[in-house]
N, C-alpha and C positions, 0 to 999 in steps of 0.2 A: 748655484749651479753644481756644485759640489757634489752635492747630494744626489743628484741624479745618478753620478757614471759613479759615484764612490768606489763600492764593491770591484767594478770591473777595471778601475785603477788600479786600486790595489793588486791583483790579480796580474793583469796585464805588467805592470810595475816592478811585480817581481820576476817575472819571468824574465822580460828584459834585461834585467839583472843579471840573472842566471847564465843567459848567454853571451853578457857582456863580458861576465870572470870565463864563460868557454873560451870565449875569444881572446883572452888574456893569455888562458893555459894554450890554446894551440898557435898563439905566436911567442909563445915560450918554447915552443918543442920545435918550432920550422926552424927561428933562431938557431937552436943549439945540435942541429941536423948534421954537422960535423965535429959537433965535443966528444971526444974517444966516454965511454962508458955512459955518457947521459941516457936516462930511459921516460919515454915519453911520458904525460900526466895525459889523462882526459877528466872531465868533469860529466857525471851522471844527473841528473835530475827528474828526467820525463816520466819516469815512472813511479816515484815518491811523491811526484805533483799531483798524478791522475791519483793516490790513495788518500793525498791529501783534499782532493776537489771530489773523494769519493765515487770515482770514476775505475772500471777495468781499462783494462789492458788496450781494450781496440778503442778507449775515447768515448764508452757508452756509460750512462748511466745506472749504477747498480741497485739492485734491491734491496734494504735493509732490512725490511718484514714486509711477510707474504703477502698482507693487505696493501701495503702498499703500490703505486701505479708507478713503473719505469718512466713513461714516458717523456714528463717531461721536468726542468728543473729551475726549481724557487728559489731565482734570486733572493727573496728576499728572505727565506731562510739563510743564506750563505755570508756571511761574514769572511769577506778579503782577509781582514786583519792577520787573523790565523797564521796566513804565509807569512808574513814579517817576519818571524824568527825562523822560516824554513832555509834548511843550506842546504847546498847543492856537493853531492859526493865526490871528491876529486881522487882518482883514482895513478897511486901510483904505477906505472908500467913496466914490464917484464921484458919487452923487446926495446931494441933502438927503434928512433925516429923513422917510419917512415912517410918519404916524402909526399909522394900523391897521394896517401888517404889523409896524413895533415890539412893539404890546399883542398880536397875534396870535403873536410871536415868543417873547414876555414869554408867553403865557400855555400854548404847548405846553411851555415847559423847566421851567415851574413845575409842571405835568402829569408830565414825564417826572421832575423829581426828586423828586418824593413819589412816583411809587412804586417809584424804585430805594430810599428812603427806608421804604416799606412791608415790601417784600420782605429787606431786611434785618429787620425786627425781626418777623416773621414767621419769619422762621430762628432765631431768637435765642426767641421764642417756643418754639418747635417745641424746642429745643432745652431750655428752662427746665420742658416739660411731661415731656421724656424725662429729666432728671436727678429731679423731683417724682416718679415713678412706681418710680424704681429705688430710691430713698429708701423706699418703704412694705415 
């Protein structure tokens, strides 16, 4: 079964990743919201992702040569692997902590990882319903 979702494990897997160390640095920075001189950190990645997955800026599909058709995209050209050694940019900060775009920060990456979170065991579902039916 492995082999089926591979690529989109991998994939999926790191990202997870990605915003699990966000989510590290931005409860490192609400933490230290009263340490005299502390300057926040954030972690970058979305858009060395998309150059890595070969994607622009708005999440589309780019061209590589003229002949080629945008449309649509070949898994199976795509090797996950690749991101394994991808790291995500942690960006030291120039201002102090501030607090509501921390908990605002803190609360869209907890948003986004439940439902890369979701969408994984929904395939994993989907999948558990199509081995159940071949079984009868």
């Amino acid at each position: 079964m492995r082999g089926l979702f591979e690529h989109h494990l991998n994939i999926t897997e790191k990202v997870m990743d990605l915003r699990l160390q966000r989510q590290n640095i931005v409860t490192g920075n609400i933490a230290n919201v009263n340490t005299p001189g502390f300057k926040a950190r954030r972690l970058e990645f979305e858009n060395q992702l998309q150059a890595a997955l070969n994607q622009d800026s708005l999440g589309k599909l780019t061209r590589t040569k003229q002949d080629h058709l945008p449309a649509t995209f070949d898994v199976d050209g795509f090797k996950g692997q690749g991101l394994q050694e991808f790291r995500g940019r942690e960006i030291y900060g120039q201002d102090e902590v501030n607090l509501d775009k921390e908990m605002a920060t803190n609360a869209k990456n907890t948003m986004m990882y439940n439902a890369l979170a979701s969408v994984i065991k929904k395939s994993f579902d989907g999948m558990t319903k199509v081995i159940q039916e071949g079984s009868k």
